[in-house]
C-alpha positions as CSV (number, residue, x, y, z in Angstrom):
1,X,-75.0,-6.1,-66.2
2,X,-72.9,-9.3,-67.1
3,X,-74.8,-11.6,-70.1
4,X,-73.4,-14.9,-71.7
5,X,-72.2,-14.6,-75.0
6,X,-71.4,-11.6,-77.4
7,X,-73.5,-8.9,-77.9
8,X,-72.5,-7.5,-81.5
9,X,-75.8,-6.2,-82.1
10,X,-74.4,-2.9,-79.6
11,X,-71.0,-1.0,-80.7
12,X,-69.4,0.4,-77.5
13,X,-71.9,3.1,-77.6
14,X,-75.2,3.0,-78.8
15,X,-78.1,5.2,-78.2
16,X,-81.8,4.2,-78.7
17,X,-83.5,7.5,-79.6
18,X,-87.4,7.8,-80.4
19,X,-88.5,9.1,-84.0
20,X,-90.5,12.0,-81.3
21,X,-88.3,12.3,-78.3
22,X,-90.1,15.1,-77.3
23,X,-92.5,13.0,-74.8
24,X,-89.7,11.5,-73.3
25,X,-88.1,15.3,-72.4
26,X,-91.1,16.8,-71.1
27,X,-91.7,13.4,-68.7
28,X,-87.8,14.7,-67.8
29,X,-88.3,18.8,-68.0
30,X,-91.9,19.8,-67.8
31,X,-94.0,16.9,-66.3
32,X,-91.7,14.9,-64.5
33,X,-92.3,10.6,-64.5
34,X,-90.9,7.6,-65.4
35,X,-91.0,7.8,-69.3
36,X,-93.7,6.1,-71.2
37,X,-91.2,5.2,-74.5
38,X,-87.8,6.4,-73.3
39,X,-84.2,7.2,-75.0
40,X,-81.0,5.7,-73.6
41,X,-77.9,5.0,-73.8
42,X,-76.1,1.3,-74.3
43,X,-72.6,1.2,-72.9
44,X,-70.7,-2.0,-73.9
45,X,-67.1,-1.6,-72.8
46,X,-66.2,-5.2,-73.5
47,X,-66.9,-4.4,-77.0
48,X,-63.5,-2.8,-76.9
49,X,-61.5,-4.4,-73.5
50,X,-61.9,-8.2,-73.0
51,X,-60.3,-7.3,-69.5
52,X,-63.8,-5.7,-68.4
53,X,-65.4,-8.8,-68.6
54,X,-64.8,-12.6,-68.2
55,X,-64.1,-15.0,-71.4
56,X,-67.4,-16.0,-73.0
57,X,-69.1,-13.0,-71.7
58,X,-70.0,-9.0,-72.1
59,X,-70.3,-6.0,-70.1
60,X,-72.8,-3.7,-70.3
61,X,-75.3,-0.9,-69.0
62,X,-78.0,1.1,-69.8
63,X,-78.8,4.6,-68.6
64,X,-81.9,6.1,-68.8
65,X,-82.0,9.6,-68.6
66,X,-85.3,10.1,-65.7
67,X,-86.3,13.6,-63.8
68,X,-84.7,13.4,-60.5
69,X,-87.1,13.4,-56.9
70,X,-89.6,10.6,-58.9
71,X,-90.9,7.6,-56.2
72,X,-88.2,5.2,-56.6
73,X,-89.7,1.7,-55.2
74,X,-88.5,-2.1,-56.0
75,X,-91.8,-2.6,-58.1
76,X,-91.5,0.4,-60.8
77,X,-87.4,-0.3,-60.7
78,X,-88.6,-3.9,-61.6
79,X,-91.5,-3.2,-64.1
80,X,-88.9,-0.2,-65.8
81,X,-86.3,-3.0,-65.9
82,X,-88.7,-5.3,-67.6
83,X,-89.8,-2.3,-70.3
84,X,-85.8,-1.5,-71.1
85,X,-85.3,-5.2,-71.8
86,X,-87.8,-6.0,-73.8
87,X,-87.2,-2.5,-75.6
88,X,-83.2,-3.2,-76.3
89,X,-84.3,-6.4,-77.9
90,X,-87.0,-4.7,-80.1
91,X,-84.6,-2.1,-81.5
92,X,-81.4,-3.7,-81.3
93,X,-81.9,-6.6,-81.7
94,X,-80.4,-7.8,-78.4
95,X,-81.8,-9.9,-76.4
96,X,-80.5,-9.9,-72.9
97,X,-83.2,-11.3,-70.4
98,X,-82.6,-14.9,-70.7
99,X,-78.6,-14.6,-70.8
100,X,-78.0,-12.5,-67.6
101,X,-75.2,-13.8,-65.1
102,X,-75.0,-10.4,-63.0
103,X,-76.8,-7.3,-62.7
104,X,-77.3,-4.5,-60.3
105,X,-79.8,-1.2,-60.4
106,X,-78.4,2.3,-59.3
107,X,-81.3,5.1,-59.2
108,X,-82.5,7.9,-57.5
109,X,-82.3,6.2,-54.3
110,X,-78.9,4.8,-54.4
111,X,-77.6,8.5,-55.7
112,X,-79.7,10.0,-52.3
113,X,-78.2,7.6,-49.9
114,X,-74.5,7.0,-51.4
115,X,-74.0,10.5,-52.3
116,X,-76.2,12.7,-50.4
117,X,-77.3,13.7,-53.9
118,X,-80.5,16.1,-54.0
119,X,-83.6,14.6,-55.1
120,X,-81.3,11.9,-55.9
121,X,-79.9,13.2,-59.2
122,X,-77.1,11.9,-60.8
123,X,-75.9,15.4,-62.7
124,X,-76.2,17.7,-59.9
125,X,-77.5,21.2,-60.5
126,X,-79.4,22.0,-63.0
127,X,-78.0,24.0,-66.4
128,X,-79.8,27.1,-65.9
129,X,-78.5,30.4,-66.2
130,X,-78.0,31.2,-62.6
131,X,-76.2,27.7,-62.0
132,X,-74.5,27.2,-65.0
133,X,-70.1,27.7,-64.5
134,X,-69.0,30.6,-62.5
135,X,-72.5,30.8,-60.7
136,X,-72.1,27.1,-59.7
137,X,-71.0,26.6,-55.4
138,X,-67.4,27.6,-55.2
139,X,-64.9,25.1,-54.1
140,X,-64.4,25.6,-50.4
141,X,-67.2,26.2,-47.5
142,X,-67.9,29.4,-46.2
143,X,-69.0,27.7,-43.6
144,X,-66.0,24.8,-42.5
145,X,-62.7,26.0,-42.7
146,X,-60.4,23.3,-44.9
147,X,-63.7,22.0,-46.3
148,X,-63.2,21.8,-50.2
149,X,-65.9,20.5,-52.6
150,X,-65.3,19.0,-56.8
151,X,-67.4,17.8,-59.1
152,X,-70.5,18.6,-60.8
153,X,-72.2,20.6,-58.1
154,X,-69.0,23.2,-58.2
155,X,-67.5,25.2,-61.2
156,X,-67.6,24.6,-63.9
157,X,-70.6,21.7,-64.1
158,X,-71.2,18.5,-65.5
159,X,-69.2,16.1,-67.4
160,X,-66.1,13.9,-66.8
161,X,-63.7,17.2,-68.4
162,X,-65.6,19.3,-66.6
163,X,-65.4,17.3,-62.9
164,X,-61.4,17.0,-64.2
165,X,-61.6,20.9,-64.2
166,X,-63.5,21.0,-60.9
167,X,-60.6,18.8,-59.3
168,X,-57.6,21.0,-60.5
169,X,-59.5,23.7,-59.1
170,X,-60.0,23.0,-56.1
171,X,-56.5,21.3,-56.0
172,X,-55.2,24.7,-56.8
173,X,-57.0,26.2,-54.2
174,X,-56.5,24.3,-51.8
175,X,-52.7,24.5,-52.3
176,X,-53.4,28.3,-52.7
177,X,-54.5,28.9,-49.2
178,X,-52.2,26.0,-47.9
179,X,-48.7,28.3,-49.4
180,X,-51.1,31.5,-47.6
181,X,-51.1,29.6,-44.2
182,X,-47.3,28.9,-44.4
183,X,-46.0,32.4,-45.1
184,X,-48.2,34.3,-42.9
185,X,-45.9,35.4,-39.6
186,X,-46.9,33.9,-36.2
């Protein structure tokens, strides 16, 4: 979102955690749903780079970590937006509502159509033993020949150095089997 004004209440990063988080994980985990009192993190990149947002003004965005396949609809997007507002200015201090010049929602929904993204999840697969690093996807299909795949869903997971490993990988790969199609005789 783009507000008016500073927002030095919020360093670059700032997370809003709960005293008992533990409600908040199992609403993520073991009964998924929106959460009733949820942890998230504050992004403020003009905090630190006046060229990420125009003079007199901040950049920011929230994300709020939610279980992934949860109905997704305009009315709980708007009612969630409403609870996050009024929550950054309870515990930061900041308020936002009435200083808002731009702002845009990416969910579940957005992740499903843009990216074709399971259940709409924004991480991929989950960390569990049998999909955690080498037992992720591998980097090209079985299926389509010259089809190669990065990112979270492939070795070795989640995270921006991880998706960075993903790439060379598959780059490597890729020009692996391109130096194999070159040299094998006609």
């Amino acid at each position: 979102m783009g507000v008016e004004g500073d927002v030095d209440e919020l360093e670059h990063h700032t997370l809003v955690l709960r005293e008992d988080w533990d409600p908040h994980f199992d609403q993520i985990f073991d009964e998924p749903a929106w959460p009733e009192d949820p942890a998230y993190y504050l992004c403020v990149p003009s905090e630190t780079d006046d060229d990420v947002a125009p003079e007199g003004h901040s950049n920011l965005f929230v994300l709020v970590p939610v279980a992934a396949g949860l109905e997704d609809t305009e009315e709980l997007r708007s009612e969630y937006r409403d609870l996050i507002l009024e929550d950054i200015a309870e515990n930061t201090g900041a308020d936002l509502r009435d200083r808002m010049v731009f702002e845009e929602m990416f969910s579940m929904s957005e992740f499903t159509e843009r990216y074709n993204s399971y259940q709409g999840t924004a991480l991929g697969l989950a960390h569990t033993l049998s999909q955690t690093a080498l037992f992720r996807p591998p980097h090209s299909s079985d299926a389509v020949d010259g089809l190669y795949f990065t990112g979270s869903n492939t070795t070795p997971g989640i995270g921006v150095p991880m998706c960075l490993i993903s790439g060379q990988l598959t780059a490597e790969a890729m020009a692996e089997e391109e130096e194999q199609t070159r040299t094998r005789p006609i």
